[in-house]
C-alpha positions in Angstrom: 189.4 295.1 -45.8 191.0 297.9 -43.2 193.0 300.7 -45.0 195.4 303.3 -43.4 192.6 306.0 -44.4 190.0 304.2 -41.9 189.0 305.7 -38.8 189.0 304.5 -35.1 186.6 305.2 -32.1 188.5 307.3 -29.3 187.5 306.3 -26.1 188.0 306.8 -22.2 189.1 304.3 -19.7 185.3 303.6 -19.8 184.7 302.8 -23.3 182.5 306.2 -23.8 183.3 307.5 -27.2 185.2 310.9 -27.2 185.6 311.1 -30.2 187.8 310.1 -33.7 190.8 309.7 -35.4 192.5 308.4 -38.7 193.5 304.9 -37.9 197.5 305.4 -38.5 197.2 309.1 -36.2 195.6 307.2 -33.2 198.9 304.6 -33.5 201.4 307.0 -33.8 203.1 309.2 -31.4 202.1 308.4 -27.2 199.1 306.1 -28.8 195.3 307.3 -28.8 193.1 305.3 -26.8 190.5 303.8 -29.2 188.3 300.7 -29.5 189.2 297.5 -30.7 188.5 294.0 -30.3 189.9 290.6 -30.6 188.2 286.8 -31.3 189.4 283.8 -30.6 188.0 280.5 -32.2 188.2 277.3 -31.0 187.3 273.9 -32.4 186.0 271.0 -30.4 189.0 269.9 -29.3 189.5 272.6 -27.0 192.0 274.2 -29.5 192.5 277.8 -30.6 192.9 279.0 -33.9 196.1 281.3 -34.7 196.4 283.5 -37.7 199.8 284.8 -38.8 199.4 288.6 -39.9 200.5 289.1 -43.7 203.3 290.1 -44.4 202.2 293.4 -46.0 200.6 294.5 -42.8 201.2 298.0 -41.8 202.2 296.8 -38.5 203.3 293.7 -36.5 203.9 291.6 -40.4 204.7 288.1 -40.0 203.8 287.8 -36.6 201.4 285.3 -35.0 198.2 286.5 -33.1 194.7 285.5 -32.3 191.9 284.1 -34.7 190.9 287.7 -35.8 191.5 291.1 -34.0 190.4 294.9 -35.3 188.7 297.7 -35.1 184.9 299.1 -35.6 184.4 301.5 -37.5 182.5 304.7 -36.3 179.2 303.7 -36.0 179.3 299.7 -36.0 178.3 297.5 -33.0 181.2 296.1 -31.9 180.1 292.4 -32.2 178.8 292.8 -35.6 182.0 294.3 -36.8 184.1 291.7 -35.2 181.5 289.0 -36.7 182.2 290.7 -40.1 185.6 290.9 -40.1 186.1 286.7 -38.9 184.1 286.8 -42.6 186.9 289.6 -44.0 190.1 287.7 -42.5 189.3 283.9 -42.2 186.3 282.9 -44.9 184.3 281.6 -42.4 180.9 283.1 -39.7 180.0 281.5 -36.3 178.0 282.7 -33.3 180.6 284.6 -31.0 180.1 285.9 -27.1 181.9 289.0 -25.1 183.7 287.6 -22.5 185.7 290.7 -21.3 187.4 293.6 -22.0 191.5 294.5 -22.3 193.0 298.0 -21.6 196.4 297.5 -23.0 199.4 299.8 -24.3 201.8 298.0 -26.3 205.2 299.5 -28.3 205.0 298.3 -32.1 208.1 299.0 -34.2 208.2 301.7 -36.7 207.5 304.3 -33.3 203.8 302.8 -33.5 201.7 302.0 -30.4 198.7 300.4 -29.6 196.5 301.5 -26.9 193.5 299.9 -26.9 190.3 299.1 -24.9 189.8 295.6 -26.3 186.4 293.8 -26.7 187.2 290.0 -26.4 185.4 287.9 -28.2 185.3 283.8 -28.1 183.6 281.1 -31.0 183.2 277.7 -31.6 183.9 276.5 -35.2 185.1 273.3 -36.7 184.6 273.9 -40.6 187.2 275.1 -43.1 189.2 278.0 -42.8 189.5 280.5 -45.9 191.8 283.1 -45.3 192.3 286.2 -46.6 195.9 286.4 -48.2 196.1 290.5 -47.7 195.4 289.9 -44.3 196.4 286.6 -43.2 199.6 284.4 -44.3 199.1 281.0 -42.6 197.1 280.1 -39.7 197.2 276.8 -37.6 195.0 275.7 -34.6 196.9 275.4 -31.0 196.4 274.1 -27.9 195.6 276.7 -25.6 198.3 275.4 -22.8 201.3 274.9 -25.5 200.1 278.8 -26.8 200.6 279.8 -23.6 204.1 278.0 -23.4 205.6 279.1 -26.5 204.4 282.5 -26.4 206.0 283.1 -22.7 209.2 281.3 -24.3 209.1 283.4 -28.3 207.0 286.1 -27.1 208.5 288.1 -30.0 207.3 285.4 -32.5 203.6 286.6 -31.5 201.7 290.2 -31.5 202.5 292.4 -28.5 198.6 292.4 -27.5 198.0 288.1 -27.2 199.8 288.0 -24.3 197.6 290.7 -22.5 194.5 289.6 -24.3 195.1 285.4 -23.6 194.4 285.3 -20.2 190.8 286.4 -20.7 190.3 283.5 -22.8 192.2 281.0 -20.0 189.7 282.7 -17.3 186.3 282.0 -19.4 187.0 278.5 -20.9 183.9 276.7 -20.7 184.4 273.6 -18.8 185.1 270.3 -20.5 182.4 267.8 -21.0 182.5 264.8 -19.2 181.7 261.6 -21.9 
């Protein structure tokens, strides 16, 4: 479970680590560029699970945003940490892939930003979901097209980063099998 005390990897435009910073510093102020990443799971019927942050998060409480999102910690592969932390938040482990990365500033209330070089991850997983009630409120599985509907139409009803981090998803769908 993440703390305010935690630490985030700084990096350039290019993902090279320059360095460190406490996790609330590197969201305060302009925003520090640092590494994150972000999963989404979907289920066989081609739908995406969404988890709705707890209310006791530091920031973005309440809101709705993909299956699992985060940050390695200094030293941790990136896919391993966000394999771990699917465990952390949702009760639940499945193979996961890369399929792109996000450079994305967004504005958070409280003065907070998020500037982040986002790994995105995507899963396959059909079993039951166990989430994490410090982390995770409710959750509920979406088609992607009606996600992509209702976040353009309540976009404040979501996390400031889905819509910037969604599209990867959209663009890497595998294809549907024909029966």
């Amino acid at each position: 479970m993440t703390t305010a005390r935690e630490e985030v990897i700084l990096v350039d435009e290019k993902d090279n680590e320059i360095g460190r910073a406490e996790k609330i510093s590197a969201h305060s102020g302009h925003g520090r560029l640092h590494r994150a990443f972000s999963v989404f799971i979907l289920n066989d019927h081609r739908e995406v699970l969404l988890q709705r942050r707890a209310l006791s998060k530091y920031h973005s409480p309440g809101l709705w945003a993909n299956s699992c999102c985060s940050h390695p910690r200094p030293g941790e592969d990136v896919e391993c940490s966000a394999r771990e932390r699917l465990q952390e938040e949702l009760g639940f482990t499945t193979a996961i892939k890369r399929i792109g990365t996000v450079l994305y500033e967004a504005r958070l209330t409280q003065g907070l930003v998020e500037h982040e070089l986002d790994h995105i991850f995507v899963g396959v997983y059909n079993g039951q979901v166990h989430p994490n009630p410090l982390e995770v409120s409710e959750y509920r599985w979406v088609e992607i097209t009606t996600l992509a509907t209702d976040l353009a139409a309540h976009p404040h009803s979501y996390a400031p980063w889905l819509g910037a981090i969604l599209p990867v998803l959209v663009d890497n769908l595998p294809q549907e099998r024909e029966e």
